[in-house]
MOPAC internal coordinates of N, CA, C and O (Angstrom, degrees):
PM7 1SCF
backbone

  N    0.0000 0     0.00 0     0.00 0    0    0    0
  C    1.4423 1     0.00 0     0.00 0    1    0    0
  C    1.5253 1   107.97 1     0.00 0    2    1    0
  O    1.2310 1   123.34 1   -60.21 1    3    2    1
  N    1.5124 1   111.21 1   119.79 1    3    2    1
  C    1.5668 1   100.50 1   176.27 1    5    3    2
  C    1.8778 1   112.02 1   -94.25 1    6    5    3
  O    1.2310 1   124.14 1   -12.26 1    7    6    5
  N    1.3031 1   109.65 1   167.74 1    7    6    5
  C    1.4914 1   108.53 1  -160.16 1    9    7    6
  C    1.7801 1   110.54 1   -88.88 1   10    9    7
  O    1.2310 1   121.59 1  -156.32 1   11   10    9
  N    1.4377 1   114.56 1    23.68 1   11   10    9
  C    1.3607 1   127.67 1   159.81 1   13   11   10
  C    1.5597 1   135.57 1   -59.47 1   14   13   11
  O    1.2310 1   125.87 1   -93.96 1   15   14   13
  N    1.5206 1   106.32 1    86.04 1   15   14   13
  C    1.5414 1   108.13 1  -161.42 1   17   15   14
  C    1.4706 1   111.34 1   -48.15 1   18   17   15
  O    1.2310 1   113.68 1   156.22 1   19   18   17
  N    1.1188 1   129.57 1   -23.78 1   19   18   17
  C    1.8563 1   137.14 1  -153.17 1   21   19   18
  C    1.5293 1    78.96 1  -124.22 1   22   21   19
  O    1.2310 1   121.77 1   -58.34 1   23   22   21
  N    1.8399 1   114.21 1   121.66 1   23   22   21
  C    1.3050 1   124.11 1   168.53 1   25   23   22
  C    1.7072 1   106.21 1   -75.97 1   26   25   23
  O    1.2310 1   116.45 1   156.31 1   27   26   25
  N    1.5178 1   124.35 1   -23.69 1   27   26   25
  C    1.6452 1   101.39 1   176.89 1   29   27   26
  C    1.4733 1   104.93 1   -86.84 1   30   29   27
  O    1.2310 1   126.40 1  -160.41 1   31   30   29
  N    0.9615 1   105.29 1    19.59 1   31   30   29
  C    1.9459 1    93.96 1   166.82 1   33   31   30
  C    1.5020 1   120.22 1  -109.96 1   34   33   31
  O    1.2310 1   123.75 1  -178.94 1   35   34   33
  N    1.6003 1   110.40 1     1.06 1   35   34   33
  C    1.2058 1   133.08 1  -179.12 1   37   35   34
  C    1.9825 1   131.79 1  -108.62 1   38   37   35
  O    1.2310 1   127.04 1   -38.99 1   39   38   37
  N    0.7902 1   104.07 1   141.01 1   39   38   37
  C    1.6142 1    85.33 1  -179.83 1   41   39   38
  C    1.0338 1   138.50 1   -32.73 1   42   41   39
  O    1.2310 1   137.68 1   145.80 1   43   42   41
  N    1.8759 1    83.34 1   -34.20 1   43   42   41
  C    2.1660 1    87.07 1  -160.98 1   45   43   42
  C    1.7932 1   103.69 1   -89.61 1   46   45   43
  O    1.2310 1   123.86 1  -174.60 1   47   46   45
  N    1.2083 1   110.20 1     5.40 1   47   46   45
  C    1.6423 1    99.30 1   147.91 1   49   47   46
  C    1.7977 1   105.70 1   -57.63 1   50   49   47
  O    1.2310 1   125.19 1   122.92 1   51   50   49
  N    1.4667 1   107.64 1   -57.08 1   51   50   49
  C    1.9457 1    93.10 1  -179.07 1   53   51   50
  C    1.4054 1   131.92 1   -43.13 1   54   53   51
  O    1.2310 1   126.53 1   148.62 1   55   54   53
  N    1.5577 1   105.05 1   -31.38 1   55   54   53
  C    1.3081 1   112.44 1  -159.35 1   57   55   54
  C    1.6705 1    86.33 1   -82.56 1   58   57   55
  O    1.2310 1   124.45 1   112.02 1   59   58   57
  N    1.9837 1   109.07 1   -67.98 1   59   58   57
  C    1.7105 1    99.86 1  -177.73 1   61   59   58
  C    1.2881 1   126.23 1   -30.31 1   62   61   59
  O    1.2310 1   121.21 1   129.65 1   63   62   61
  N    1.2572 1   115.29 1   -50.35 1   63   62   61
  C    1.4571 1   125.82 1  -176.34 1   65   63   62
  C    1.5392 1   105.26 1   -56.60 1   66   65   63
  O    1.2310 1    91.27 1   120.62 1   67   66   65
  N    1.2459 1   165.82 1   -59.38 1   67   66   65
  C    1.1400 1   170.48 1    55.86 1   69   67   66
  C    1.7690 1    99.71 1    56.46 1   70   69   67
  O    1.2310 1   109.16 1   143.08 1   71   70   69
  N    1.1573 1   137.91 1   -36.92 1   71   70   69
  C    1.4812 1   127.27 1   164.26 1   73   71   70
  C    1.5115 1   111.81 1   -86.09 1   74   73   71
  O    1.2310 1   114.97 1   150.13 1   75   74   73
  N    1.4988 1   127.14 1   -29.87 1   75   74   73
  C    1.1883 1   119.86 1   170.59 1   77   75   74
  C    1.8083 1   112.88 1   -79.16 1   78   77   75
  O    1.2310 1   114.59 1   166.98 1   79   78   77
  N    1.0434 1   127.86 1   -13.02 1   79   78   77
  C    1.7265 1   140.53 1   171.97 1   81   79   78
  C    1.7558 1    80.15 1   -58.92 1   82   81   79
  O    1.2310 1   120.62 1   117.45 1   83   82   81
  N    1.6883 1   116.41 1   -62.55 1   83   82   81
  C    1.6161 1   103.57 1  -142.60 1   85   83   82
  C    1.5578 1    92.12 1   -90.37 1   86   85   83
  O    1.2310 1   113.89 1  -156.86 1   87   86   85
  N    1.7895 1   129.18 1    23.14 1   87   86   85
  C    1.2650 1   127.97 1   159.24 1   89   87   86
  C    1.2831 1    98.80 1    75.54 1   90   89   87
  O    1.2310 1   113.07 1  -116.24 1   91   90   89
  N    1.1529 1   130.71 1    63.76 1   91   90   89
  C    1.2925 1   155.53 1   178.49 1   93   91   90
  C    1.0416 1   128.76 1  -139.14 1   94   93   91
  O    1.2310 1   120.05 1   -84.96 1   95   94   93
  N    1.8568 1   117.51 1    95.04 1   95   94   93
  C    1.4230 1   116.56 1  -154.04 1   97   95   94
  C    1.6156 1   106.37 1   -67.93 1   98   97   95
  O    1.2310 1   124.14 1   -27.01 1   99   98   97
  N    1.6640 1   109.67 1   152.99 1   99   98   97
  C    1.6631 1   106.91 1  -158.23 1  101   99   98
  C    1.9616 1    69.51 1  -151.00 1  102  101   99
  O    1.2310 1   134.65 1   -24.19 1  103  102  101
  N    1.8192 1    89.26 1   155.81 1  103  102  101
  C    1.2221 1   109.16 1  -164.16 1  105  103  102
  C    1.5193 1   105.53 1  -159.85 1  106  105  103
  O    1.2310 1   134.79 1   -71.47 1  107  106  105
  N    1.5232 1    89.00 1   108.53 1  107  106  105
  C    1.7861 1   106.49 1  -166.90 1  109  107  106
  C    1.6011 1    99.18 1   -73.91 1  110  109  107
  O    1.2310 1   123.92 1   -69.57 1  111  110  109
  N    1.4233 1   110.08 1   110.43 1  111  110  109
  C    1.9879 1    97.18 1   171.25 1  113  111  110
  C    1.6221 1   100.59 1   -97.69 1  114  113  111
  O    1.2310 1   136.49 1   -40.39 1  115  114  113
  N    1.5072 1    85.68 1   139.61 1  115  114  113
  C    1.6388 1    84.18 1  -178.46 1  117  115  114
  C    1.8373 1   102.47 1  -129.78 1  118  117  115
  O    1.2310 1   115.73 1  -150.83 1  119  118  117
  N    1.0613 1   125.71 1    29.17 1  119  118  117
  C    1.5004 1   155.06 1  -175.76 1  121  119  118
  C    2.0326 1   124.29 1  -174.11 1  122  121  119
  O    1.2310 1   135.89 1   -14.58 1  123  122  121
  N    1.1979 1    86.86 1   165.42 1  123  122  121
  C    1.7535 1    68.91 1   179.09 1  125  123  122
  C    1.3393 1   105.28 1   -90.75 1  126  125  123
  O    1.2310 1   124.21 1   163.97 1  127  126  125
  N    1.9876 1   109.53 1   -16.03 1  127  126  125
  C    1.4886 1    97.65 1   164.16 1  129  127  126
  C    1.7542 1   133.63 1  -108.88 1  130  129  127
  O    1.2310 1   130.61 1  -147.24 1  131  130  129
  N    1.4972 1    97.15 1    32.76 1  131  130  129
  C    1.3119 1   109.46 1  -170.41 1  133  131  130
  C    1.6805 1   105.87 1  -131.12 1  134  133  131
  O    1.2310 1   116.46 1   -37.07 1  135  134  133
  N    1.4239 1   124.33 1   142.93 1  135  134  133
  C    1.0260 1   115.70 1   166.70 1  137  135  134
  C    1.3518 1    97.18 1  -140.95 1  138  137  135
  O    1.2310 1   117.95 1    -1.50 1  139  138  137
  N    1.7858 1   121.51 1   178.50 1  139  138  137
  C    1.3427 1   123.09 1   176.55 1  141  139  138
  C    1.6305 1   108.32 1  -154.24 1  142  141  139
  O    1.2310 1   121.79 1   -30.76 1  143  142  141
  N    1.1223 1   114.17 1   149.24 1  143  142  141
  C    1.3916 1   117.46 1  -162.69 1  145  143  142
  C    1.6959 1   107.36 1   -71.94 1  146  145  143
  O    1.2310 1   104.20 1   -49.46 1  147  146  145
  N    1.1874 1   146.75 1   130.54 1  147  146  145
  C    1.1939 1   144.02 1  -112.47 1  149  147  146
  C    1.9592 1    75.24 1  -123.66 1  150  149  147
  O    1.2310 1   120.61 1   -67.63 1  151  150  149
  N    1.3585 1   116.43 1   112.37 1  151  150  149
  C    1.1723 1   101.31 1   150.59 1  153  151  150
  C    1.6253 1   129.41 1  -141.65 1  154  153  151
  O    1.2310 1   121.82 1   -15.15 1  155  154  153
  N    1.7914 1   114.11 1   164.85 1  155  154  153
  C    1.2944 1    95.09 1  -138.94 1  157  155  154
  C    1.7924 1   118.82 1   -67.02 1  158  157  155
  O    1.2310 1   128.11 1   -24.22 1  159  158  157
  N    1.3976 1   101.99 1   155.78 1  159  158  157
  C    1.8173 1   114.68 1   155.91 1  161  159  158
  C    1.3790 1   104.32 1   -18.37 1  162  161  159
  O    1.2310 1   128.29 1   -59.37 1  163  162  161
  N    1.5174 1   101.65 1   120.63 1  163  162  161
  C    1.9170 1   104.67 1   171.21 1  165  163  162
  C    0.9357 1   116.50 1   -82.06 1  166  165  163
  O    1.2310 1   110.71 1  -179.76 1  167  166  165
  N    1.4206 1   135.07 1     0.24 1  167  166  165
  C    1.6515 1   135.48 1   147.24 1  169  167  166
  C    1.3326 1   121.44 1   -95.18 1  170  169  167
  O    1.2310 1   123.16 1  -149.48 1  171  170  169
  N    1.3927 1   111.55 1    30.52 1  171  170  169
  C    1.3030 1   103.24 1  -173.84 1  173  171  170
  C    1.7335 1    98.30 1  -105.13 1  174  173  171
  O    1.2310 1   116.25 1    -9.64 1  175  174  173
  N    1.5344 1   124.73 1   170.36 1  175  174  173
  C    1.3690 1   102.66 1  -177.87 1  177  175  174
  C    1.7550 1    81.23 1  -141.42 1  178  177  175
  O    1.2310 1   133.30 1   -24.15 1  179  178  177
  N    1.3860 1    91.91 1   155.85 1  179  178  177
  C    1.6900 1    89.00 1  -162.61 1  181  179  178
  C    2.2139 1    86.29 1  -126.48 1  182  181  179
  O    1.2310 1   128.94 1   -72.54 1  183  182  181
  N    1.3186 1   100.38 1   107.46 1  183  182  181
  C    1.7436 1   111.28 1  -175.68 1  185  183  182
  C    1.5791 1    90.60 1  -117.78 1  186  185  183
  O    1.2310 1   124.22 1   -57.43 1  187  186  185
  N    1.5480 1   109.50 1   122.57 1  187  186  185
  C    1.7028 1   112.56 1   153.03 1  189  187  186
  C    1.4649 1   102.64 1    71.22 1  190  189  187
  O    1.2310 1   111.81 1  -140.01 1  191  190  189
  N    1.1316 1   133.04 1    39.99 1  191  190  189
  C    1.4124 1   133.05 1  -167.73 1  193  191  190
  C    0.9907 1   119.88 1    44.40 1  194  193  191
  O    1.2310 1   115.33 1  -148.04 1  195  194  193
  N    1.5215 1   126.46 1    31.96 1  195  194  193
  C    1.7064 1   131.72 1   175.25 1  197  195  194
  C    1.3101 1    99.59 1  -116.05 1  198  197  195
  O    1.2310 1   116.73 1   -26.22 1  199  198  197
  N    1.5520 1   123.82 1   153.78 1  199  198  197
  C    1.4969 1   118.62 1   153.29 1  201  199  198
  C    1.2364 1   118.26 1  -113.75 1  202  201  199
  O    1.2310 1   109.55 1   -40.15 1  203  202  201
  N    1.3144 1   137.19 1   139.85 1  203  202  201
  C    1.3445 1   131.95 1  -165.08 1  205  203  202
  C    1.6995 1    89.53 1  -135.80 1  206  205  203
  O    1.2310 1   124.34 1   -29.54 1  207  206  205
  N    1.5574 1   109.28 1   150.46 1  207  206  205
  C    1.6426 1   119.73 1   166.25 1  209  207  206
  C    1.4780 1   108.04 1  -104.32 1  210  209  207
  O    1.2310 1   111.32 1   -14.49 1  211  210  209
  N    1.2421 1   133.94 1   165.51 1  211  210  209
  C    1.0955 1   158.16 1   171.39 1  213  211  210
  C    1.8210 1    99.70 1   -65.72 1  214  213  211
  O    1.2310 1   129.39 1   -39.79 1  215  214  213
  N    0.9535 1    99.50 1   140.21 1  215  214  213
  C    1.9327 1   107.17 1   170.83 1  217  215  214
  C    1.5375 1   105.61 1   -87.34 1  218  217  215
  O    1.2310 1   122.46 1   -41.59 1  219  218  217
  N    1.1076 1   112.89 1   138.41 1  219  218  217
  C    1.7378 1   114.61 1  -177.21 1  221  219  218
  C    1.4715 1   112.10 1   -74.36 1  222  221  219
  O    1.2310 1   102.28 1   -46.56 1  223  222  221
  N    1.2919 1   150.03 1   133.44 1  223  222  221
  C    0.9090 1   148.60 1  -169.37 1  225  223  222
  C    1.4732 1   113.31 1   -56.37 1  226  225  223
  O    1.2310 1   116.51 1   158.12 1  227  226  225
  N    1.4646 1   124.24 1   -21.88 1  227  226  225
  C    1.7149 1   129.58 1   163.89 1  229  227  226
  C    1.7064 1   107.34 1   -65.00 1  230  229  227
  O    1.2310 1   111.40 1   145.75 1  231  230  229
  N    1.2347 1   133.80 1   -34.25 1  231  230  229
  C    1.2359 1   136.78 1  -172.73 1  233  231  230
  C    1.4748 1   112.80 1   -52.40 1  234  233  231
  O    1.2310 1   129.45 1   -41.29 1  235  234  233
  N    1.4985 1    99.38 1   138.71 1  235  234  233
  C    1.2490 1   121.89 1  -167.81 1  237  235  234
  C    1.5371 1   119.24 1  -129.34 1  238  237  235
  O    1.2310 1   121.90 1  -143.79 1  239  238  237
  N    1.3190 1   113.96 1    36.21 1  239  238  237
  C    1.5262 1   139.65 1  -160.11 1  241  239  238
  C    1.4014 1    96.27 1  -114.10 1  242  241  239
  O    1.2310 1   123.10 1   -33.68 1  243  242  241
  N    1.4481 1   111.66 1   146.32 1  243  242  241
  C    1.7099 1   125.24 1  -160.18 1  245  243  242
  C    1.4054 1    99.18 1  -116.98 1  246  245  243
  O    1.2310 1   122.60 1   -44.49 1  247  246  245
  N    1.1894 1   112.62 1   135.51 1  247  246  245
  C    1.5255 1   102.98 1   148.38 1  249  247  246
  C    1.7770 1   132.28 1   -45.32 1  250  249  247
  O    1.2310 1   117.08 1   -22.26 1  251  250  249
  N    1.2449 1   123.15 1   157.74 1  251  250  249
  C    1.4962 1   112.04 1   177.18 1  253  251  250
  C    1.6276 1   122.45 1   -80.63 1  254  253  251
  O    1.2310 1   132.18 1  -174.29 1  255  254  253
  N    1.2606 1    94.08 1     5.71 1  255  254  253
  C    1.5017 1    97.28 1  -179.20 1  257  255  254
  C    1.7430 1    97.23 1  -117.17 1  258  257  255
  O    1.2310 1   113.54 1   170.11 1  259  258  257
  N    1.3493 1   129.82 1    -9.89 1  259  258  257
  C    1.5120 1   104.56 1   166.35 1  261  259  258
  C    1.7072 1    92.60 1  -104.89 1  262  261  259
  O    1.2310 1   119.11 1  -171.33 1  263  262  261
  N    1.2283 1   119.30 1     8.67 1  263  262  261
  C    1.6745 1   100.27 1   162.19 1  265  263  262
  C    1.1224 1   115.98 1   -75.42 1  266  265  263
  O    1.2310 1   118.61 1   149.72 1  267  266  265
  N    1.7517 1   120.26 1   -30.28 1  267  266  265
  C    1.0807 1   133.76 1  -175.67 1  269  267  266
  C    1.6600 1   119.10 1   -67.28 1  270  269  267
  O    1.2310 1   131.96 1   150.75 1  271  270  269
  N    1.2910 1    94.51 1   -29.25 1  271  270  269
  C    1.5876 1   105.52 1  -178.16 1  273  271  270
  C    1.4047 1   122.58 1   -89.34 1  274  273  271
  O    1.2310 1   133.57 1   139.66 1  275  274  273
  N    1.4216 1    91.37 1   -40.34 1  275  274  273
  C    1.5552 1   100.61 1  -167.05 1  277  275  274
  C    0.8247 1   113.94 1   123.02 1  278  277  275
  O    1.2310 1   115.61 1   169.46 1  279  278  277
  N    1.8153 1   125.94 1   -10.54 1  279  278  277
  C    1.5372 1   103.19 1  -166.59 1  281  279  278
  C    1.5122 1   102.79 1  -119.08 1  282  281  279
  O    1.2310 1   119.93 1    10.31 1  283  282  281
  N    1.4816 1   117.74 1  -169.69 1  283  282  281
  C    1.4290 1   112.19 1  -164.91 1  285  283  282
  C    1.3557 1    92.50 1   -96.30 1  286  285  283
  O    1.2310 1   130.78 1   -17.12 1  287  286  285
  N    1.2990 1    96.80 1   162.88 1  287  286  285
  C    1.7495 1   116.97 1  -170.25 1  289  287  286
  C    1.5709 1   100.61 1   -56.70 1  290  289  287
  O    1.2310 1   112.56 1    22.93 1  291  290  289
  N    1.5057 1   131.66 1  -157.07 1  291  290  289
  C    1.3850 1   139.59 1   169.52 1  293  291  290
  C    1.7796 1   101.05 1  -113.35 1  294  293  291
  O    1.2310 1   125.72 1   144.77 1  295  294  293
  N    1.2420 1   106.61 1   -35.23 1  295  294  293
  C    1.6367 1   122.69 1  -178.89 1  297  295  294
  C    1.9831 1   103.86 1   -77.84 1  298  297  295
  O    1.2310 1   118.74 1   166.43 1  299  298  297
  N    1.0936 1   120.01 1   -13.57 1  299  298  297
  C    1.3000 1   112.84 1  -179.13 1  301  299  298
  C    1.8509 1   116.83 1  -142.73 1  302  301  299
  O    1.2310 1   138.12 1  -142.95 1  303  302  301
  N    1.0250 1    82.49 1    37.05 1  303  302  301
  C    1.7013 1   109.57 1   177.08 1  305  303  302
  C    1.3641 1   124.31 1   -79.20 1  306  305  303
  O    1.2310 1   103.76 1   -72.96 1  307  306  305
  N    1.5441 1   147.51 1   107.04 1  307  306  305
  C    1.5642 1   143.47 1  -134.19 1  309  307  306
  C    1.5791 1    78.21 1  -112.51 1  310  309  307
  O    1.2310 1   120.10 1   180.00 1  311  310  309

């Protein structure tokens, strides 16, 4: 558990979000006497039982096939 009071500023929004996709009730505690029903990231987009986020327009992350090559992605191209 990391010590991040707000779960979307924390990982385990990734992980919940990704356990509630496979219908797996998830439960944001945000006190030791409070909890809240975990629901998903509003940028998250949920295709084929996967959820994927949007890349931030600062991102500088390659596809695996222009890492493979060498060349720059099509999504991160200056």
């Amino acid at each position: 558990m990391c010590a991040e009071a707000v779960p979307l500023r924390c990982h385990r929004s990734l992980i919940a979000d990704a356990l509630t996709v496979l219908g797996i009730r998830v439960e944001d505690i945000m006190s030791k006497n409070r909890s809240t029903l975990h629901r998903l990231t509003s940028f998250g987009r949920v295709r084929h039982g996967r959820i994927t986020y949007p890349r931030s327009k600062g991102s500088r992350l390659l596809s695996s096939r222009s890492h493979i090559s060498g060349k720059k992605g099509t999504a991160g191209e200056e």
